[in-house]
C-alpha positions in Angstrom: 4.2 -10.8 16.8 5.7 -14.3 16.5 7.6 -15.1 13.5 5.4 -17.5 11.8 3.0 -15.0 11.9 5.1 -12.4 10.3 6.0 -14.4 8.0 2.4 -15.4 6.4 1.3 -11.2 6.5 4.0 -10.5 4.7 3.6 -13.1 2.0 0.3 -12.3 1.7 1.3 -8.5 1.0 4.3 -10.1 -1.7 1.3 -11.6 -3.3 -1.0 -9.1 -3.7 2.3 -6.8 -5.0 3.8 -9.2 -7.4 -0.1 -9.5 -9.1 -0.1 -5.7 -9.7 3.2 -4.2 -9.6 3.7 -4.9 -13.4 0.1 -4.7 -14.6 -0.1 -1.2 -13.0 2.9 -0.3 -15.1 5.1 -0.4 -11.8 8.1 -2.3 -12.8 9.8 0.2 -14.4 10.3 2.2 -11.1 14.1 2.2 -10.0 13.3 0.6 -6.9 9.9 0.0 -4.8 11.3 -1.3 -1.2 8.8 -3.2 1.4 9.5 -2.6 4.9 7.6 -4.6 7.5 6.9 -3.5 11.2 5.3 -5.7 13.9 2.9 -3.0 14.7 3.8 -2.2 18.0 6.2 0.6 18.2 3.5 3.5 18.3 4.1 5.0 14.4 0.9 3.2 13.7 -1.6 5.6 15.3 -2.5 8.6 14.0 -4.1 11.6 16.5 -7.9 10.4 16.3 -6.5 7.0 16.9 -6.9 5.7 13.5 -4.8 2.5 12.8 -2.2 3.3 9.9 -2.2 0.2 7.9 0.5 0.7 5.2 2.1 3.8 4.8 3.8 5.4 1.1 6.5 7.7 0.7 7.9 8.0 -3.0 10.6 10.3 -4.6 8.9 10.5 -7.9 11.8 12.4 -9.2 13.8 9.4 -8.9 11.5 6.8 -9.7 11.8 5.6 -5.6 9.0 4.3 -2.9 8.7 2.6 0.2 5.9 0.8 1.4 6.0 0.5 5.2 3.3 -2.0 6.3 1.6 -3.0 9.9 1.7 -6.7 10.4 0.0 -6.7 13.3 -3.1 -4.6 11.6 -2.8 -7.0 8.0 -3.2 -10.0 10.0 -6.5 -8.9 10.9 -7.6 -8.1 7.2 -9.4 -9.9 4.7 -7.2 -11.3 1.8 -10.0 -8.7 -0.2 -9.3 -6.0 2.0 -5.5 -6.3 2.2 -6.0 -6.1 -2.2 -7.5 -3.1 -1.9 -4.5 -1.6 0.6 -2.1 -2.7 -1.6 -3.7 -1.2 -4.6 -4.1 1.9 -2.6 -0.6 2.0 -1.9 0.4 1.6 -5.2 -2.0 4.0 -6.2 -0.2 6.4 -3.9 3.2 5.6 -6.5 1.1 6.2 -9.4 0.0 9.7 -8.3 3.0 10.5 -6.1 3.8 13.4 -9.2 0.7 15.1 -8.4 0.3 15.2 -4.6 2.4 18.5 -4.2 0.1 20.2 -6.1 -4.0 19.1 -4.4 -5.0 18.1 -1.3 -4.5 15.9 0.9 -8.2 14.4 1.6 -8.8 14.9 -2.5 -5.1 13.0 -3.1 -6.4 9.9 -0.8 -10.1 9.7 -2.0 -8.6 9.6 -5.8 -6.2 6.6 -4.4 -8.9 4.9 -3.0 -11.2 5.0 -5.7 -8.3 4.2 -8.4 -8.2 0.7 -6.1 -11.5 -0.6 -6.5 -11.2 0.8 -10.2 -8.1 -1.4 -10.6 -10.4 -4.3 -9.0 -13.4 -3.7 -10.6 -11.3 -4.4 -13.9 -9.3 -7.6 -12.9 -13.4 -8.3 -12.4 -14.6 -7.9 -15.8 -11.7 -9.5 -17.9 
């Protein structure tokens, strides 16, 4: 990926984060770190060749995450669609407490769905 490029997806993603991170009650986290890959190193595939978008991992414990994020797959999203990856990210943070203790599929749908709920209510004010 060439560097202009890069550069523009991950602005876009600093957007979308710096509009939710505090409304989501985010800020107070110790530390939320954004890692950006190019895309083309082979982490982004999962086994039925699946694109991983963004991936979350987040000691709750500690109040610590890390968003690592696919440039190559943002720069084919929508600016609506990357939203609603962030947000689904995030949403992954929010619920990071409870993961150990449901599902995987049930811990994603609920992330998903918090997302468009987030959206739904930037919507309607």
């Amino acid at each position: 990926m060439k560097k202009k490029v890069a550069k523009r997806q991950i602005e876009r993603i600093r957007k979308v984060a710096r509009k939710w991170i505090t409304p989501l009650g985010l800020r107070w986290w110790n530390k939320i770190t954004w890692r950006y890959h190019d895309g083309d190193d082979g982490m982004w595939e999962t086994g039925n060749q699946t694109v991983i978008v963004m991936r979350t991992t987040a000691r709750w414990e500690y109040l610590w995450a890390t968003v690592d994020c696919n440039l190559t797959a943002i720069s084919e999203m929508t600016d609506d669609d990357l939203e609603q990856g962030v947000l689904h990210e995030l949403a992954h943070i929010l619920l990071a407490e409870i993961r150990a203790n449901r599902g995987q599929k049930h811990f994603e749908r609920t992330c998903t769905r918090l997302a468009q709920i987030f959206t739904w209510i930037r919507e309607a004010t």
